[in-house]
C-alpha positions as CSV (number, residue, x, y, z in Angstrom):
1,X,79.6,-293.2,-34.0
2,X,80.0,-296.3,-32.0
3,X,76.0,-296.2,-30.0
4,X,76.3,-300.0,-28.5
5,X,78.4,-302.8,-28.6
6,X,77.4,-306.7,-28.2
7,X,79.9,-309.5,-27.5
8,X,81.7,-311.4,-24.5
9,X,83.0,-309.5,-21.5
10,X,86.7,-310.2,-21.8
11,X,87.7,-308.6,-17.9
12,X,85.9,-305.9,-15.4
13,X,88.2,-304.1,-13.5
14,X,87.0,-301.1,-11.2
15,X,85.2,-299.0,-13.5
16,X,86.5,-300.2,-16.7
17,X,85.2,-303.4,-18.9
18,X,86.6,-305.0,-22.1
19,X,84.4,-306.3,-24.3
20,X,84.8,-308.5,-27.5
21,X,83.3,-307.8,-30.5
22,X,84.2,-309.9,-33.6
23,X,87.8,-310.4,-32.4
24,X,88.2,-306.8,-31.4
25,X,88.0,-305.3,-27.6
26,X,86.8,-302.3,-26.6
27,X,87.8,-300.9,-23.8
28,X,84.7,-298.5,-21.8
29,X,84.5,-296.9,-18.8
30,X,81.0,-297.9,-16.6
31,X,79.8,-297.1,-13.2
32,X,80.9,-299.2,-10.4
33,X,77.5,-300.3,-10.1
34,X,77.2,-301.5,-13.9
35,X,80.4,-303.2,-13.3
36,X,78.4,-305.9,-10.9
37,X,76.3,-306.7,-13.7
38,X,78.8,-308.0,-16.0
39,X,81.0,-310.7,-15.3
40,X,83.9,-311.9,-17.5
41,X,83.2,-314.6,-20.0
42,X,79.6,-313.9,-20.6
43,X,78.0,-312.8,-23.3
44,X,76.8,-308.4,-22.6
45,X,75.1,-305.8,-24.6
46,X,75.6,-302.2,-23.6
47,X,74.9,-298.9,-25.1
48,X,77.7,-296.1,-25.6
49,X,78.7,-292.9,-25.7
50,X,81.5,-292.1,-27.7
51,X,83.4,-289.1,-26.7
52,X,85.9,-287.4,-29.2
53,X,88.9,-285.3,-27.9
54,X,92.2,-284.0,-29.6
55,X,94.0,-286.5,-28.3
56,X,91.9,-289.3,-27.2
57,X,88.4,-291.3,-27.9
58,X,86.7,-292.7,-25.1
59,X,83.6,-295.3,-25.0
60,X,81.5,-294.6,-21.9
61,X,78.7,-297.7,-21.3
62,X,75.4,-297.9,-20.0
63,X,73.3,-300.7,-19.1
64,X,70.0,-299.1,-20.4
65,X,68.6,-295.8,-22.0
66,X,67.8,-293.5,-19.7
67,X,71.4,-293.6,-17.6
68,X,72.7,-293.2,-21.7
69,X,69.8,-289.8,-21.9
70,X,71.3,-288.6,-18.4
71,X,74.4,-288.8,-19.4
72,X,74.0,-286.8,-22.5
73,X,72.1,-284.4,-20.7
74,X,75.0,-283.8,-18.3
75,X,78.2,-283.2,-20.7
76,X,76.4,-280.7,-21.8
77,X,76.5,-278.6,-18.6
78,X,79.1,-276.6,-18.2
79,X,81.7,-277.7,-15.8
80,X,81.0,-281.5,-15.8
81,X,83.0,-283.3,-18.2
82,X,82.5,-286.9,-19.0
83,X,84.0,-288.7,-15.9
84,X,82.1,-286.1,-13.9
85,X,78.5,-287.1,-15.4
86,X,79.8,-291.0,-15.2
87,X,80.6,-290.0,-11.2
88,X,76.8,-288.5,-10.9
89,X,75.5,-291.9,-12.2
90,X,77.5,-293.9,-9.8
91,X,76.2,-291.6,-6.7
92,X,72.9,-291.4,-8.2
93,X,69.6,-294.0,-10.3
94,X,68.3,-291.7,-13.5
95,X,65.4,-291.5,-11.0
96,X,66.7,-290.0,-8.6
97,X,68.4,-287.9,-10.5
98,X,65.3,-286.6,-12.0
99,X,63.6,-286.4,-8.4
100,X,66.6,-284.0,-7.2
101,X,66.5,-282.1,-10.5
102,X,62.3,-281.7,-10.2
103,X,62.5,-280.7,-6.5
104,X,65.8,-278.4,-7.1
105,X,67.6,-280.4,-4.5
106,X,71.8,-279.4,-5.5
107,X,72.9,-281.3,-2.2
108,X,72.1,-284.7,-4.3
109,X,74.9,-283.7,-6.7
110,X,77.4,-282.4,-4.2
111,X,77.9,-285.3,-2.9
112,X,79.8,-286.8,-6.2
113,X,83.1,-286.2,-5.9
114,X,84.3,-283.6,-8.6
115,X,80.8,-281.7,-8.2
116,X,81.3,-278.4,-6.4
117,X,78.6,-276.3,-5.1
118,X,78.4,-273.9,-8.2
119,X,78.0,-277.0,-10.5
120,X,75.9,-278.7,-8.1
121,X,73.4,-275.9,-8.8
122,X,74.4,-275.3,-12.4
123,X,73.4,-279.2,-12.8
124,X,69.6,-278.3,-11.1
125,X,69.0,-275.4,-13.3
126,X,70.7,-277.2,-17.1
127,X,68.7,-280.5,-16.3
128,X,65.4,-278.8,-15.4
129,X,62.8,-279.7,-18.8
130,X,65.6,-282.0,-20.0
131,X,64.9,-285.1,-18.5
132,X,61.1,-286.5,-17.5
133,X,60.2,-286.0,-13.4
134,X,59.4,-288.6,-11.4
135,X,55.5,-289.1,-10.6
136,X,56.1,-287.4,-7.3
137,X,56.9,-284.2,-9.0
138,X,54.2,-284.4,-11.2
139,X,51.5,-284.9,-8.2
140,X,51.8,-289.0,-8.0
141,X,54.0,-290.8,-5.7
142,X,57.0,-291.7,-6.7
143,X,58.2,-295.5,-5.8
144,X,62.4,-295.3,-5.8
145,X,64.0,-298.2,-7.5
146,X,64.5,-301.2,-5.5
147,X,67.1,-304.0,-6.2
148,X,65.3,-307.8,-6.6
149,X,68.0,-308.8,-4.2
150,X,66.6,-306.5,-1.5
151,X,62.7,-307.2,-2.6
152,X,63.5,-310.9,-2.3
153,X,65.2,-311.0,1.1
154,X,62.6,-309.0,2.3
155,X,59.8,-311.2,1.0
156,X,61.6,-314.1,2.4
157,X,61.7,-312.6,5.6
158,X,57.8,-312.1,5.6
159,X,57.0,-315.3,4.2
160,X,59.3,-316.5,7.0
161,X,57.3,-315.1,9.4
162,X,54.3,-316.5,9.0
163,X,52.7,-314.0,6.3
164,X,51.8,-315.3,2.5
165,X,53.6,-314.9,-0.3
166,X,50.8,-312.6,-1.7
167,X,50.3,-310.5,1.4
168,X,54.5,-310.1,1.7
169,X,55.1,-308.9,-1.9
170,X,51.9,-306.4,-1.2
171,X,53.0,-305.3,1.4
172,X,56.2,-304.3,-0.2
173,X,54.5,-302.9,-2.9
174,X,52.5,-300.4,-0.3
175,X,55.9,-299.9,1.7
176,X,57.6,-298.6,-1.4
177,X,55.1,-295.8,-2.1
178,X,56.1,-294.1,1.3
179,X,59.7,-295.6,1.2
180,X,62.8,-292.9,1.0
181,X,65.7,-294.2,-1.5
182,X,67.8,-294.9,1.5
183,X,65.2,-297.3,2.7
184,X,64.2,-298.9,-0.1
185,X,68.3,-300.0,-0.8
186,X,68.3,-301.5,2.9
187,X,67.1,-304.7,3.5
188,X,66.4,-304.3,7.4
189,X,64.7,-300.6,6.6
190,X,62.6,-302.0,4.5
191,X,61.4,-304.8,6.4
192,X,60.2,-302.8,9.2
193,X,58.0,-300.0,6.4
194,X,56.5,-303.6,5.3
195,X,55.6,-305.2,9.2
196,X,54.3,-301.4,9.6
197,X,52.3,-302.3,6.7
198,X,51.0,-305.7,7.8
199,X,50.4,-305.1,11.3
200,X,50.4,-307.8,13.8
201,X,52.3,-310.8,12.9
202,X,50.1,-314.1,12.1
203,X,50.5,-317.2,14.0
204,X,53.0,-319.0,12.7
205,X,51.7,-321.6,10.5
206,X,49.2,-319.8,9.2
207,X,49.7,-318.2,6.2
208,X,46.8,-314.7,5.7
C-alpha cells in the first residue's frame, strides 16, 4: 500500500501531477484545486490512495487528512467510483462537505458532475456518522474555510481604509462566524460582512 509519497514535483497538468521519488515518478490524480498548490520543481509531500482494479492501479493525492478520510468515506458509497469522490472534492472543502452531509442538504452534491440525484441522496444518507459535523451542526457556529489570499486582500483593504491592523483582522474574524461559503471565497463579499462589522469608517489617518 502506497499511503504518501515525498519528492520533487516533476510537471502538473490539469488534474494530474508527477512526482519523483528516488528516481521513480508517480503519476496521481488531484483536484484542480490541489493542483495550484504544487508547482513543478519543488520539493511536495502528499498523501494517497491507492486504488486496485483488474486492469489498472491508480494513486489518487491529497494535500491533507481529512480530504484522504472523505475520500475513503465516498468509494465506499455505492455509485461513486473514485473519479466521482475526487469530483466531490473539487466542487466541495471536507467542511463543507460535512456541513451538507449534517444538514442533509443532496443539492451540494448534485452539483459535481457525474453525481445524479439518487446518488446525491445516497451520498447524504452513507456519509451521515462517518465523518465529524461541523460546529454548526452540533449547536456552535460554524466558520467556512477562508483562503489567506482572500483574508489578506481584505485586511489590506481595511487597513487601507483607515482601520488597524488589529481591528481589520477582528473584524474578519467576527464577519466569518455569520459568513456563507460563497462569501467567505469572495474578496468584495467579504469586505462588505467586515465594514458591516466595523461600522463607520475612521478618519483617515487614524488608525482605532
Amino acid at each position: 500500500m502506497i499511503s504518501s509519497l515525498r519528492g520533487t514535483v516533476l510537471t502538473v497538468s490539469g488534474g494530474t501531477a508527477v512526482i519523483d521519488v528516488g528516481g521513480v515518478g508517480y503519476a496521481v490524480s488531484i483536484t484542480p484545486r490541489h493542483a495550484l498548490t504544487l508547482r513543478a520543481g519543488a520539493e511536495a509531500t502528499v498523501l494517497t490512495s491507492l486504488i486496485v482494479r483488474e486492469d489498472s492501479m491508480s494513486l489518487f493525492a491529497f494535500p491533507d487528512q481529512d480530504s484522504l478520510e472523505v475520500f475513503s468515506v465516498l468509494i465506499g458509497v455505492t455509485g461513486v467510483g473514485p473519479k466521482s469522490a475526487l469530483g466531490v472534492l473539487a466542487e466541495l472543502t471536507p467542511s463543507e462537505i460535512a456541513l451538507a452531509v449534517a444538514r442533509e442538504d443532496d443539492s451540494a452534491f448534485r452539483k459535481v458532475s457525474g453525481i445524479g440525484p439518487k446518488t446525491a441522496k445516497l451520498i447524504v444518507v452513507s456519509l451521515a456518522g462517518k465523518i465529524a459535523p461541523p460546529a454548526a451542526a452540533q449547536g456552535g457556529s460554524a466558520t467556512p474555510e477562508v483562503s489567506t489570499t482572500v483574508r489578506g486582500n481584505v485586511e489590506r483593504a481595511l487597513v487601507g481604509l483607515g482601520w488597524g491592523e488589529r481591528d481589520a483582522a477582528a473584524a474578519v474574524d467576527q464577519a466569518l462566524e455569520s459568513a456563507a461559503a460563497a462569501e467567505a471565497s469572495n474578496v468584495q463579499a467579504l469586505l462588505r460582512l467586515a465594514l458591516a462589522v466595523l461600522g463607520p469608517a475612521p478618519h483617515a489617518g487614524g488608525a482605532r
